[in-house]
N, CA, C and O atoms as a GROMACS GRO file, in nm:
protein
  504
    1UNK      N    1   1.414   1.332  -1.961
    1UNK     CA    2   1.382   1.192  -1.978
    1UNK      C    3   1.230   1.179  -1.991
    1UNK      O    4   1.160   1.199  -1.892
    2UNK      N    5   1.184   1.150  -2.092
    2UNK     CA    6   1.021   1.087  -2.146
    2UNK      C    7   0.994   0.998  -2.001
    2UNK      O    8   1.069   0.965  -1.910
    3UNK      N    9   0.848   0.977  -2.028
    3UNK     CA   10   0.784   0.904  -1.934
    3UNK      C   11   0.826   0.749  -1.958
    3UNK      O   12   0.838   0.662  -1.872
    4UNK      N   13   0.844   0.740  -2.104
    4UNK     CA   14   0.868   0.560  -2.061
    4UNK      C   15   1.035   0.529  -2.056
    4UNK      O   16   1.077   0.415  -2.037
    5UNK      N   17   1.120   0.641  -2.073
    5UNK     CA   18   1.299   0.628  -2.018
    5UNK      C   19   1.281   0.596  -1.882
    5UNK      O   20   1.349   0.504  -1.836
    6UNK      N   21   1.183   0.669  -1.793
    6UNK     CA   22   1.157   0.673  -1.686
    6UNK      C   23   1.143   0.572  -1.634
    6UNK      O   24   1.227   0.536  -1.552
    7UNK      N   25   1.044   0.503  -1.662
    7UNK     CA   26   1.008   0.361  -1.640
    7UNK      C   27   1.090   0.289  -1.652
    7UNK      O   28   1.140   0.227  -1.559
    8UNK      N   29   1.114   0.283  -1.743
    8UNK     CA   30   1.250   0.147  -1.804
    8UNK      C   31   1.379   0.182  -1.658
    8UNK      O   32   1.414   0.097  -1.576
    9UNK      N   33   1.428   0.331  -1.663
    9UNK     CA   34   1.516   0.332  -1.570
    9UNK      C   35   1.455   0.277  -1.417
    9UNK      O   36   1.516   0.201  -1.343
   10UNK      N   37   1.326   0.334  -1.392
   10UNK     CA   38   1.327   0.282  -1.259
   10UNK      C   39   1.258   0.118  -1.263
   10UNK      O   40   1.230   0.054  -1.162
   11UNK      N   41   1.244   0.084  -1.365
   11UNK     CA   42   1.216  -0.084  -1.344
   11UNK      C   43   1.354  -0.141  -1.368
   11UNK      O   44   1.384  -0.246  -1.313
   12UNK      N   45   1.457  -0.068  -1.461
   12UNK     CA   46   1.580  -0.147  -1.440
   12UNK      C   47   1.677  -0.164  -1.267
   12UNK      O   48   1.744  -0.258  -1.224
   13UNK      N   49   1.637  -0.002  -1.192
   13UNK     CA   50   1.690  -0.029  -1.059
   13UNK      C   51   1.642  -0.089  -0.978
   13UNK      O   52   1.707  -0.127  -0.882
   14UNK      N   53   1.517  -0.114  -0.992
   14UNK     CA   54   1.406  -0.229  -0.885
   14UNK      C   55   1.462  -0.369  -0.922
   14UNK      O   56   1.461  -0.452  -0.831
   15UNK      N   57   1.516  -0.412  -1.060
   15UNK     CA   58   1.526  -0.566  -1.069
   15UNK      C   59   1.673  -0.531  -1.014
   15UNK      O   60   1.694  -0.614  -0.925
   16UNK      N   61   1.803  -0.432  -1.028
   16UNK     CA   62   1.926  -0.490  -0.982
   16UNK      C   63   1.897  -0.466  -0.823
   16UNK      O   64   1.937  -0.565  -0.762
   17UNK      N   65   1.844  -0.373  -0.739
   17UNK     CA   66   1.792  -0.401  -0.605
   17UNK      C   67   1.758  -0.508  -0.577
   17UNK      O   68   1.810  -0.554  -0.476
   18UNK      N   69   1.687  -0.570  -0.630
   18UNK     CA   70   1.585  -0.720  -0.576
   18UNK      C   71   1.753  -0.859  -0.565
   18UNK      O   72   1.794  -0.949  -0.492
   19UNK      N   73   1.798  -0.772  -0.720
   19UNK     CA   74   1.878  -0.901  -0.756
   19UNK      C   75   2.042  -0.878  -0.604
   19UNK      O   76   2.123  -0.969  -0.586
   20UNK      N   77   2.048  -0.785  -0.549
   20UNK     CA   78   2.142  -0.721  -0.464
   20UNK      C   79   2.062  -0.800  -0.320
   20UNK      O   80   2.109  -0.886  -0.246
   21UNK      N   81   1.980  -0.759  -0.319
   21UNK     CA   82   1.969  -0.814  -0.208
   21UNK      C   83   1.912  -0.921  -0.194
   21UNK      O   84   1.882  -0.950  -0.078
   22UNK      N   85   1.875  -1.021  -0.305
   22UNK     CA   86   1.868  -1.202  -0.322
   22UNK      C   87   2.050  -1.249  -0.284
   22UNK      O   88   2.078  -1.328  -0.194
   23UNK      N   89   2.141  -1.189  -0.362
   23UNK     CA   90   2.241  -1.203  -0.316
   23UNK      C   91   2.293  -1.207  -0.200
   23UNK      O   92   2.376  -1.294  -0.171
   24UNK      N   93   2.246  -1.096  -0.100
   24UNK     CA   94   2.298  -1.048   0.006
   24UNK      C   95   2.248  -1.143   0.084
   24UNK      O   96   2.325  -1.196   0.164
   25UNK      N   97   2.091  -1.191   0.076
   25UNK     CA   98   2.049  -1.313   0.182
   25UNK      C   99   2.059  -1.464   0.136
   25UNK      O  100   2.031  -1.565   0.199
   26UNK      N  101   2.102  -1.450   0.024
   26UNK     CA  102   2.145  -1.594  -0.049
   26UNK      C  103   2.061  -1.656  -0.053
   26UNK      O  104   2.081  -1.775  -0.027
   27UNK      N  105   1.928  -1.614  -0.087
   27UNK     CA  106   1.814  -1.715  -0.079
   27UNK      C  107   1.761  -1.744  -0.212
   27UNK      O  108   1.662  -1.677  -0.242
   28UNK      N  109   1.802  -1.828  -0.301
   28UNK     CA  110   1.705  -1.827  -0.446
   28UNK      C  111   1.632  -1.722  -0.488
   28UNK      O  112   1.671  -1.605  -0.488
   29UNK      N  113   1.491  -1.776  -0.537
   29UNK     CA  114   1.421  -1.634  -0.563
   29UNK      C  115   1.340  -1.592  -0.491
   29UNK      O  116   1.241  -1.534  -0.537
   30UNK      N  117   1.361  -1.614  -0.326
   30UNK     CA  118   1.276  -1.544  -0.248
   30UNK      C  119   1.318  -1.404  -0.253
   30UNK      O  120   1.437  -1.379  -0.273
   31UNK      N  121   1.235  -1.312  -0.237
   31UNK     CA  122   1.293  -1.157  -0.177
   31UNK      C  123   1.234  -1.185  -0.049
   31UNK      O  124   1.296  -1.234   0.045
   32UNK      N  125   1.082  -1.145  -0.047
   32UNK     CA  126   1.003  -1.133   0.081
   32UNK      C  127   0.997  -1.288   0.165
   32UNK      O  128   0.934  -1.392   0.147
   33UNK      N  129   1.126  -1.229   0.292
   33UNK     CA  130   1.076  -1.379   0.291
   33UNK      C  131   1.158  -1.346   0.472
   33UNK      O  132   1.225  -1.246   0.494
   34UNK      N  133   1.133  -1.449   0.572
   34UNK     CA  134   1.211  -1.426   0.718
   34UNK      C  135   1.335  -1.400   0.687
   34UNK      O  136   1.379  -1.384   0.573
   35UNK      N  137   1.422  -1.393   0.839
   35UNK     CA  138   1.562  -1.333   0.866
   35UNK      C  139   1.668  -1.453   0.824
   35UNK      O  140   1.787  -1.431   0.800
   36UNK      N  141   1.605  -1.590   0.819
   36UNK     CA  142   1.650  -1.702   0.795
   36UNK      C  143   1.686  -1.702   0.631
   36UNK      O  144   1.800  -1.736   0.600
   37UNK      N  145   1.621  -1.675   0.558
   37UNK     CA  146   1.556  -1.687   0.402
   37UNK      C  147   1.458  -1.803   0.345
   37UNK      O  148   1.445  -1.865   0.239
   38UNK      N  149   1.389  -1.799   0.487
   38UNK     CA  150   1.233  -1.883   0.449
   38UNK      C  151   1.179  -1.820   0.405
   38UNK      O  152   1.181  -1.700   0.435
   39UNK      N  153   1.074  -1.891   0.272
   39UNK     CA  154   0.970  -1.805   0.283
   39UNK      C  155   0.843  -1.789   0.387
   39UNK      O  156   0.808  -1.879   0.464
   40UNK      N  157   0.772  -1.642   0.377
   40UNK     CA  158   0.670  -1.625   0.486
   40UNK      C  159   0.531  -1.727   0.438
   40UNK      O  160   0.506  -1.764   0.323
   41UNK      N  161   0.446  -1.760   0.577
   41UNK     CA  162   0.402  -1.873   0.561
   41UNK      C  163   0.301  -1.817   0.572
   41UNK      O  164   0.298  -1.702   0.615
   42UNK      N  165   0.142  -1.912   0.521
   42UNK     CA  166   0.013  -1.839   0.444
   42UNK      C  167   0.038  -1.696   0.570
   42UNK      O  168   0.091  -1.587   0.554
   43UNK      N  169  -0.030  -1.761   0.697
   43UNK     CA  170  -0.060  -1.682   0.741
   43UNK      C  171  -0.016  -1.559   0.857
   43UNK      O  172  -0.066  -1.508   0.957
   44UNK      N  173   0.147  -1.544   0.753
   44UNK     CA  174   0.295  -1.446   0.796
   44UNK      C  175   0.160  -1.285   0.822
   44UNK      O  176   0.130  -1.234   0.930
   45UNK      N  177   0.120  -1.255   0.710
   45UNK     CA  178   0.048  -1.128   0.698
   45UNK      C  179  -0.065  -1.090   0.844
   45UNK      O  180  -0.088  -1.006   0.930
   46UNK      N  181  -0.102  -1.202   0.799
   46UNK     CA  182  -0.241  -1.173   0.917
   46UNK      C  183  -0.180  -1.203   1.056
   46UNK      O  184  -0.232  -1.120   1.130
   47UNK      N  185  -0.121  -1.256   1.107
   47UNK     CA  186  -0.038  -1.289   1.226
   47UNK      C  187   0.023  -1.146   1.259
   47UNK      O  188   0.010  -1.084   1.365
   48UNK      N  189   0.077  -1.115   1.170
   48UNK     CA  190   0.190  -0.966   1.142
   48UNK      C  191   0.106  -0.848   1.201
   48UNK      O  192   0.161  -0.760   1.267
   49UNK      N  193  -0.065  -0.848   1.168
   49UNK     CA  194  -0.129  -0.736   1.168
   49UNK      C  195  -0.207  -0.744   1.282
   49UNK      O  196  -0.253  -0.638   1.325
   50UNK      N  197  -0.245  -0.897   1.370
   50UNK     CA  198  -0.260  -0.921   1.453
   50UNK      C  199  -0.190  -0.874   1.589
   50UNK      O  200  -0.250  -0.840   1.691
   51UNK      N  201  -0.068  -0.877   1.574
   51UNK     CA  202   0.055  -0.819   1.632
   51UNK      C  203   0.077  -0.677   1.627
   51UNK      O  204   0.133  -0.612   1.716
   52UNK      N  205   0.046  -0.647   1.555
   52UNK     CA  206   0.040  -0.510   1.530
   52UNK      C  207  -0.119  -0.385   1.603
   52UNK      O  208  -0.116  -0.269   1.646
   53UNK      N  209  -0.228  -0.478   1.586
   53UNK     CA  210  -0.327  -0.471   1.678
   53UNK      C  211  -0.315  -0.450   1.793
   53UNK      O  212  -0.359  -0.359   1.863
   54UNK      N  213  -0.249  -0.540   1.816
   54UNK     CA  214  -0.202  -0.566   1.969
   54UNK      C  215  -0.139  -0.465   2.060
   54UNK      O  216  -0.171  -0.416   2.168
   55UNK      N  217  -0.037  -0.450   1.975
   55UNK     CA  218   0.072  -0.316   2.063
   55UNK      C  219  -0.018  -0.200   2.020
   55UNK      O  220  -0.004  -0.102   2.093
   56UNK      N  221  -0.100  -0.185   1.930
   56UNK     CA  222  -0.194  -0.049   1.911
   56UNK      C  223  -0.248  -0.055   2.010
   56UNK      O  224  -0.275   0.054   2.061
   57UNK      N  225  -0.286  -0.167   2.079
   57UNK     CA  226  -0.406  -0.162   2.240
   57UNK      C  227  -0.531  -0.160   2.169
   57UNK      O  228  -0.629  -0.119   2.232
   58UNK      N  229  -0.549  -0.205   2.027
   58UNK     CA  230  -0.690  -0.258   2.011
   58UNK      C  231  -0.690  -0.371   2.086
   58UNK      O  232  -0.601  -0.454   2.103
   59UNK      N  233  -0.833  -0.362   2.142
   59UNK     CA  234  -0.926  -0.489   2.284
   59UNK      C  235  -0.943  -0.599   2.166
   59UNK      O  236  -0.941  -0.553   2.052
   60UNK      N  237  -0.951  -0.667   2.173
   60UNK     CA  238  -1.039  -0.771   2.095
   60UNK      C  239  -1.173  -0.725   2.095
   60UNK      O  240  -1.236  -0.785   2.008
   61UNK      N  241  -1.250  -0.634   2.162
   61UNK     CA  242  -1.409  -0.617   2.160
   61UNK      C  243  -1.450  -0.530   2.024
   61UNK      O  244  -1.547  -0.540   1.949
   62UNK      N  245  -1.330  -0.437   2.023
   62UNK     CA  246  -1.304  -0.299   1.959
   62UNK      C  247  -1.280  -0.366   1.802
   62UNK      O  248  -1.365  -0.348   1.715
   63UNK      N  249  -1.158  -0.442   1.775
   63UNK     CA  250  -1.126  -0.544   1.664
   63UNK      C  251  -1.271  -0.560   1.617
   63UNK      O  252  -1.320  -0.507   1.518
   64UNK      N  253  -1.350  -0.666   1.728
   64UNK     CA  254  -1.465  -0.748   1.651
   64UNK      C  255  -1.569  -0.613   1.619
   64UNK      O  256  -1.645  -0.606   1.522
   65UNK      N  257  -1.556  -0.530   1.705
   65UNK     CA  258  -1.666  -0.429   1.648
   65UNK      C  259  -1.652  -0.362   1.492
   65UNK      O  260  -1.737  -0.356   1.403
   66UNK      N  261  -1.520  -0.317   1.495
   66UNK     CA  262  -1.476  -0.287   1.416
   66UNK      C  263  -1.430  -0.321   1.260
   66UNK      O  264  -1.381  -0.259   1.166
   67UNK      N  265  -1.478  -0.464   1.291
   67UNK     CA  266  -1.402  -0.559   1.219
   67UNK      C  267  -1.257  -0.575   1.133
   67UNK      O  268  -1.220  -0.621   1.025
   68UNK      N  269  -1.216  -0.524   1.218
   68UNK     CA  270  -1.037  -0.521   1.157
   68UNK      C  271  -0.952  -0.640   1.169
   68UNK      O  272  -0.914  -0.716   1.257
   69UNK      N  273  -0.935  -0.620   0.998
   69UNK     CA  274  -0.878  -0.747   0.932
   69UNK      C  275  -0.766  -0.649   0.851
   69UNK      O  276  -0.754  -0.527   0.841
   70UNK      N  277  -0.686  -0.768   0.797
   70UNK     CA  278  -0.555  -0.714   0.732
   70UNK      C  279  -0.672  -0.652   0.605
   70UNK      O  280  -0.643  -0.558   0.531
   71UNK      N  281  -0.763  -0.702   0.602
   71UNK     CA  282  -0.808  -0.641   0.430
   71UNK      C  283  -0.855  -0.485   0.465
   71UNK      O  284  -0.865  -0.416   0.364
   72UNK      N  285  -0.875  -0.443   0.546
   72UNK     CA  286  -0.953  -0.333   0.619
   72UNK      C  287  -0.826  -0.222   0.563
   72UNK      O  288  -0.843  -0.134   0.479
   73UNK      N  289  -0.724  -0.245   0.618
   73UNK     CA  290  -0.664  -0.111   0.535
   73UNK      C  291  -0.596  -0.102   0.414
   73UNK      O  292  -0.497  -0.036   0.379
   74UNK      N  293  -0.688  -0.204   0.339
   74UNK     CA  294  -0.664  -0.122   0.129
   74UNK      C  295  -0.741  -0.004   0.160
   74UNK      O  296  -0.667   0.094   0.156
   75UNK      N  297  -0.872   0.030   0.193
   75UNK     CA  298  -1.004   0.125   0.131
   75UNK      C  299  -0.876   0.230   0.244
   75UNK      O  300  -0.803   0.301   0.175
   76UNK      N  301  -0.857   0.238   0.356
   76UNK     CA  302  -0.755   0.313   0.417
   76UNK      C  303  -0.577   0.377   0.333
   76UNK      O  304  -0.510   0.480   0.330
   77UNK      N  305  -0.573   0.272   0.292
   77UNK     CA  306  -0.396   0.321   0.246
   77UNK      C  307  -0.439   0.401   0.100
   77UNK      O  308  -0.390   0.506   0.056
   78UNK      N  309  -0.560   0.303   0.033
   78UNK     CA  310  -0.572   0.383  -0.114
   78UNK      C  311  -0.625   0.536  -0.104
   78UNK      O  312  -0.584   0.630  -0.172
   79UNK      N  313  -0.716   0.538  -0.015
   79UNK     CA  314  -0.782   0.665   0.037
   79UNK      C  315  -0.635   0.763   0.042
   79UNK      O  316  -0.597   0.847  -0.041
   80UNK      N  317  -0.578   0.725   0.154
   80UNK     CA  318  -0.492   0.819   0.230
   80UNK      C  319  -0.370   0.853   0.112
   80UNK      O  320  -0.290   0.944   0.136
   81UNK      N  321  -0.362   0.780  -0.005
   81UNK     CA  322  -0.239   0.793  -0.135
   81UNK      C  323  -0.356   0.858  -0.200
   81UNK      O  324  -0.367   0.972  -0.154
   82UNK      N  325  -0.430   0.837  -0.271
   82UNK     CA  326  -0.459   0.941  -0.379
   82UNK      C  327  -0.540   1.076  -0.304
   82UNK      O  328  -0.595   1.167  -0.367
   83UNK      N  329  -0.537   1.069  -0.203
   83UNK     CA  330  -0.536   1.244  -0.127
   83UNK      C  331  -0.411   1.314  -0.050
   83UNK      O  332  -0.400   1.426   0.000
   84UNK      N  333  -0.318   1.200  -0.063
   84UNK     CA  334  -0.193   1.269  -0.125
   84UNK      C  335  -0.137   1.320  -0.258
   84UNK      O  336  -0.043   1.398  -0.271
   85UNK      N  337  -0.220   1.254  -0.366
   85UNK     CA  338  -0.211   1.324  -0.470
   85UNK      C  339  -0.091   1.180  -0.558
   85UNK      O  340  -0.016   1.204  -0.653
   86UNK      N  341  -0.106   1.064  -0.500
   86UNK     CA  342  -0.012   0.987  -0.600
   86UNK      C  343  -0.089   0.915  -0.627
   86UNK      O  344  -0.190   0.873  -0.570
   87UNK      N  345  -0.007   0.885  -0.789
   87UNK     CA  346  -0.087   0.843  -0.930
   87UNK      C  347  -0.214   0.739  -0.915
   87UNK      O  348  -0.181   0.639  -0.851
   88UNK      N  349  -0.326   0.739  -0.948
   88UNK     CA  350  -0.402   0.622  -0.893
   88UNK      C  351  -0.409   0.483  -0.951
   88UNK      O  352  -0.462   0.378  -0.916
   89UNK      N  353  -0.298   0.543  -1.100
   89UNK     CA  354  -0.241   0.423  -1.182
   89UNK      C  355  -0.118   0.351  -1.121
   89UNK      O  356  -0.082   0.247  -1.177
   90UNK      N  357  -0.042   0.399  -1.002
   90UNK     CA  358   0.095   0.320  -0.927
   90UNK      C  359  -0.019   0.266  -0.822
   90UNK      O  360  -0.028   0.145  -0.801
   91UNK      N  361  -0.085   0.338  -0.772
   91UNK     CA  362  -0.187   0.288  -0.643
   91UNK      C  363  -0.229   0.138  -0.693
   91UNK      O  364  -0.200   0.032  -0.638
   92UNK      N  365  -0.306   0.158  -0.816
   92UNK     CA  366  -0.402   0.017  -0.861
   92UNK      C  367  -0.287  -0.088  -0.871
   92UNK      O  368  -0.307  -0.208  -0.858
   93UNK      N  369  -0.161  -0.030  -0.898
   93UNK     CA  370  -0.051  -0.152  -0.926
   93UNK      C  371  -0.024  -0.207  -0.846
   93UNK      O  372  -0.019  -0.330  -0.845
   94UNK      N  373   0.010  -0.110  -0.730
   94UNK     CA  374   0.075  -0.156  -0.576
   94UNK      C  375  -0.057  -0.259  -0.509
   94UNK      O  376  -0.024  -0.361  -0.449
   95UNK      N  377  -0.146  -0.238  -0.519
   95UNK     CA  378  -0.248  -0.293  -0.446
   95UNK      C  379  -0.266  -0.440  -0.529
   95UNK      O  380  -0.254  -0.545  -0.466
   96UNK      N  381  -0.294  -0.441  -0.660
   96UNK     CA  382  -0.310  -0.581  -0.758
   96UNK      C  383  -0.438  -0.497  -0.812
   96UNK      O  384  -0.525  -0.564  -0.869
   97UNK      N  385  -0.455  -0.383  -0.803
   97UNK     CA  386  -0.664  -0.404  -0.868
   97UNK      C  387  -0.621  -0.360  -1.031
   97UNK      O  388  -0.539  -0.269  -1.039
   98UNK      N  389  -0.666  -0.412  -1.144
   98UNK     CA  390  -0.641  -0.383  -1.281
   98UNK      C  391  -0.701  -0.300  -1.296
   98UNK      O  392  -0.641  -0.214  -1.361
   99UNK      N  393  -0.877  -0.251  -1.247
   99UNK     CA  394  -0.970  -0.161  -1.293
   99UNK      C  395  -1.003  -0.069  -1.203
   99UNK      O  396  -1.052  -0.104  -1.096
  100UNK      N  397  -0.983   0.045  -1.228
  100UNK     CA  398  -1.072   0.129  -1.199
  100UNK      C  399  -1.186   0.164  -1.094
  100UNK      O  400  -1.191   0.218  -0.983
  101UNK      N  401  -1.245   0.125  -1.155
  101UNK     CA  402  -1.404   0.056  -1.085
  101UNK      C  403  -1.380   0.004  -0.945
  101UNK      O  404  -1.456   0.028  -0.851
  102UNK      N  405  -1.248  -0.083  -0.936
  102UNK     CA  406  -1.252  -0.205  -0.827
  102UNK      C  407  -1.187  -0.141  -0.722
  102UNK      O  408  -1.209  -0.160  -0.603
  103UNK      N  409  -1.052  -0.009  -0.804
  103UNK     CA  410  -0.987   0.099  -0.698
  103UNK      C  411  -1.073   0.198  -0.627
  103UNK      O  412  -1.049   0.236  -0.512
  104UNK      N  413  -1.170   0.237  -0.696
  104UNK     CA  414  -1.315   0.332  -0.646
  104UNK      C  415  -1.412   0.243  -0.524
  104UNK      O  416  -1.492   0.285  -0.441
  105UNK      N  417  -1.373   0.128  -0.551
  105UNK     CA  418  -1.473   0.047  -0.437
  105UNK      C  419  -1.402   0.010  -0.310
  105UNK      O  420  -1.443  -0.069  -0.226
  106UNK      N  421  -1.299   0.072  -0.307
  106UNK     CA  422  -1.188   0.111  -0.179
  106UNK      C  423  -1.174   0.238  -0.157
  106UNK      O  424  -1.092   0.267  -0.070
  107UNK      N  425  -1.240   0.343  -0.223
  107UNK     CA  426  -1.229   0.465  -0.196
  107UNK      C  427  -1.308   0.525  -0.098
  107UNK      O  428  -1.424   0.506  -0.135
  108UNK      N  429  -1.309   0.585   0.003
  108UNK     CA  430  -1.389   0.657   0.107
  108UNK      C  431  -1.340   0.819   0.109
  108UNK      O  432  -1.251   0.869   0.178
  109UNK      N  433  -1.406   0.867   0.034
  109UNK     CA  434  -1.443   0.984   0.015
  109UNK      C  435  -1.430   1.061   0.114
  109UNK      O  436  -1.369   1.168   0.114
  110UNK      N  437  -1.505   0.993   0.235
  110UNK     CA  438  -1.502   1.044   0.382
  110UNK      C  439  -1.410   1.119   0.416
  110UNK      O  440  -1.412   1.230   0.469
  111UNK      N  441  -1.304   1.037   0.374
  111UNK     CA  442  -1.182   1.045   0.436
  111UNK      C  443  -1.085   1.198   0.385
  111UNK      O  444  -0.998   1.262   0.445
  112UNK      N  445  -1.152   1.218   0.239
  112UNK     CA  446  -1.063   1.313   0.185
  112UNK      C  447  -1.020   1.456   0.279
  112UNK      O  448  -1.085   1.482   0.380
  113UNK      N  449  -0.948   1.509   0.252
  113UNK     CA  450  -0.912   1.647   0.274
  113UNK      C  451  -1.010   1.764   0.207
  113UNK      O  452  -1.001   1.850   0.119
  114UNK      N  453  -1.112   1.715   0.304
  114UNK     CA  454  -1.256   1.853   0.188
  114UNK      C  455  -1.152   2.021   0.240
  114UNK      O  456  -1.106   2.108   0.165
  115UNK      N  457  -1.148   2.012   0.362
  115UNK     CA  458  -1.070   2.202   0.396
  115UNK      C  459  -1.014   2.229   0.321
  115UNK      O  460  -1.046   2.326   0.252
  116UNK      N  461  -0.842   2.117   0.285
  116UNK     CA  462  -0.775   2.136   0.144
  116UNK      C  463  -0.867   2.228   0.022
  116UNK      O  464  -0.890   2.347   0.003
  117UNK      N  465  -0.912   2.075  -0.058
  117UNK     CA  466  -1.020   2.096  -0.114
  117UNK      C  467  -1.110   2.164  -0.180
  117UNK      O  468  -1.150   2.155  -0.296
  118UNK      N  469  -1.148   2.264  -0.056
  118UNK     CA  470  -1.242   2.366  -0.039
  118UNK      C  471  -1.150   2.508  -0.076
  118UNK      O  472  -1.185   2.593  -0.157
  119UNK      N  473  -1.042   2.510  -0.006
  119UNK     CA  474  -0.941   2.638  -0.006
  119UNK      C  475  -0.900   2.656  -0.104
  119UNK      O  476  -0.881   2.771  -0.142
  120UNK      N  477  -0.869   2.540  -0.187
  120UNK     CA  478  -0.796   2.545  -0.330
  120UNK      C  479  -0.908   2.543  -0.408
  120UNK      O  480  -0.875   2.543  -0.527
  121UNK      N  481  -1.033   2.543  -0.391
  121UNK     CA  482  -1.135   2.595  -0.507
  121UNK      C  483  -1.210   2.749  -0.443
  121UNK      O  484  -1.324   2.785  -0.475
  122UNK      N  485  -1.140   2.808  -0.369
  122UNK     CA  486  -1.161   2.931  -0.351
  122UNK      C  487  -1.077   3.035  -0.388
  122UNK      O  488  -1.098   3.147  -0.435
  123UNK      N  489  -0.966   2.964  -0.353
  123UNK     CA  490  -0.870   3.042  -0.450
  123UNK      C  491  -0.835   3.069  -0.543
  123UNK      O  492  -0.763   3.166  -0.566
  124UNK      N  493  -0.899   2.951  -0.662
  124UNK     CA  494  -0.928   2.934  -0.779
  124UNK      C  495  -1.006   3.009  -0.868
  124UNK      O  496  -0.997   3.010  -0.990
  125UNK      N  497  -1.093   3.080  -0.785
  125UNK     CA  498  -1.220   3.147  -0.810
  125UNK      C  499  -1.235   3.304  -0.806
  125UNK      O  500  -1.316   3.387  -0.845
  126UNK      N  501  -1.098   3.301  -0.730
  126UNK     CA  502  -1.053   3.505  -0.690
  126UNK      C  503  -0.991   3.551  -0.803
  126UNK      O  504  -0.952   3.667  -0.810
   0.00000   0.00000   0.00000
């Protein structure tokens, strides 16, 4: 199967999924949405990650130092996927960024796997 059969097949099973389980919660065209079939409200996300803070046992001192906000882990999740090695063209999709440029300005380098890295350009070299 070519790269764009591919596509087509897995964008045709993402819309009958979505459409399976709109069914299953009987909610119009919400997907993402509460156990009720409300939709989530502005601030469902940040509440969510707040909560999530929380049971981590970040202090509030640590938070404000830190400044951790729900936006804080794009430059984290994009980092940690393309040094897993997936596409940085599904990454830019999943996230919303169209360019390039704007996926690199979430990138922390820091973060990569240099040992990896390093081993696989030594071995490269024998």
């Amino acid at each position: 199967m070519g790269p764009y059969q591919n596509h087509l097949y897995e964008t045709v099973k993402a819309v009958l999924a979505l459409r399976k389980l709109r069914k299953a919660r009987q909610v119009g065209l919400l997907v993402f949405c509460d156990a009720h079939g409300r939709p989530h409200g502005y601030h469902w996300w940040g509440d969510s990650f707040k909560t999530a803070m929380d049971k981590a046992g970040f202090t509030k001192q640590v938070k404000a130092e830190r400044h951790l906000v729900p936006h804080s882990l794009r430059a984290t999740a994009n980092t940690i996927l393309l040094d897993l090695g997936v596409n940085s063209i599904k990454v830019r999709a999943a996230m919303g960024w169209a360019q390039e440029d704007v996926q690199r300005g979430y990138t922390d380098t820091t973060l990569f796997d240099l040992d990896e890295m390093s081993a696989k350009m030594e071995s490269a070299v024998k």
